[in-house]
One Martini backbone bead per residue (centre of mass of N, CA, C, O) as a GRO file, in nm:
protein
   44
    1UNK     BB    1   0.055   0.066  -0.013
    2UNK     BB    2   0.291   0.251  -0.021
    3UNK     BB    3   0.352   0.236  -0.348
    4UNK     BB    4   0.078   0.436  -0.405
    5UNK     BB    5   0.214   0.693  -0.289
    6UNK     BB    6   0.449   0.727  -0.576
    7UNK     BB    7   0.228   0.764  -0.831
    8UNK     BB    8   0.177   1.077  -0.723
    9UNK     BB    9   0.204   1.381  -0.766
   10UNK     BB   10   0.152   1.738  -0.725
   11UNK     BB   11   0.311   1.762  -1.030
   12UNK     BB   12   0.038   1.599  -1.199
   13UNK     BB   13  -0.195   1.748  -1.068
   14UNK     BB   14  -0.416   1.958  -1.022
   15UNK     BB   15  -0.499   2.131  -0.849
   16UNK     BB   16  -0.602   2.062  -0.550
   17UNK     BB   17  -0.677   1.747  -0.575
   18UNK     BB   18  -0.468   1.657  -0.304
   19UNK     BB   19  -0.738   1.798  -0.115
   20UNK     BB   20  -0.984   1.581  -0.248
   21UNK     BB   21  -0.776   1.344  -0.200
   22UNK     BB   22  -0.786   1.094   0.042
   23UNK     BB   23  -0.898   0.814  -0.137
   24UNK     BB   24  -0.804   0.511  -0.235
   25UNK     BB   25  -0.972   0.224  -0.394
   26UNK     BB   26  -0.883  -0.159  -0.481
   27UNK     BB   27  -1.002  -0.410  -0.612
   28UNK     BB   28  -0.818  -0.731  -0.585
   29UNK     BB   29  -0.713  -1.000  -0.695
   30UNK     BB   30  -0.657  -1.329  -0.556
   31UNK     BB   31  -0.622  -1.665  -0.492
   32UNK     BB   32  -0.819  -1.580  -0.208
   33UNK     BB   33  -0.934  -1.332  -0.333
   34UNK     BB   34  -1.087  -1.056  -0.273
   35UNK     BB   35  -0.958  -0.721  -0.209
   36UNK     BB   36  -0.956  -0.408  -0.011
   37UNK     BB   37  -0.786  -0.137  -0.100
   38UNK     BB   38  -0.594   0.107   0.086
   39UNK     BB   39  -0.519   0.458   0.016
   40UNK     BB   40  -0.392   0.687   0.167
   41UNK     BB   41  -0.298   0.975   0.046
   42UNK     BB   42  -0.238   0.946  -0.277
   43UNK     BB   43  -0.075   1.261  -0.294
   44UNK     BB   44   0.270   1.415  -0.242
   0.00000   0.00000   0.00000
């Protein structure tokens, strides 16, 4: 989860989104079922 925080910096995105974007969730499947990802603050 925290290589998701390294994914968007602040220099990537219009001004205010990471303001505005608080979690990103991801829903990803694994061998033993799908599990539900949470990033806390993912553009730094």
């Amino acid at each position: 989860m925290s290589y998701g925080t390294t994914l968007l910096r602040r220099e990537d995105v219009m001004e205010g989104v990471p303001e505005m974007i608080h979690d990103v969730q991801i829903e990803a499947t694994f061998p033993d079922g799908t599990k539900l990802v949470t990033v806390h603050d993912p553009i730094r």
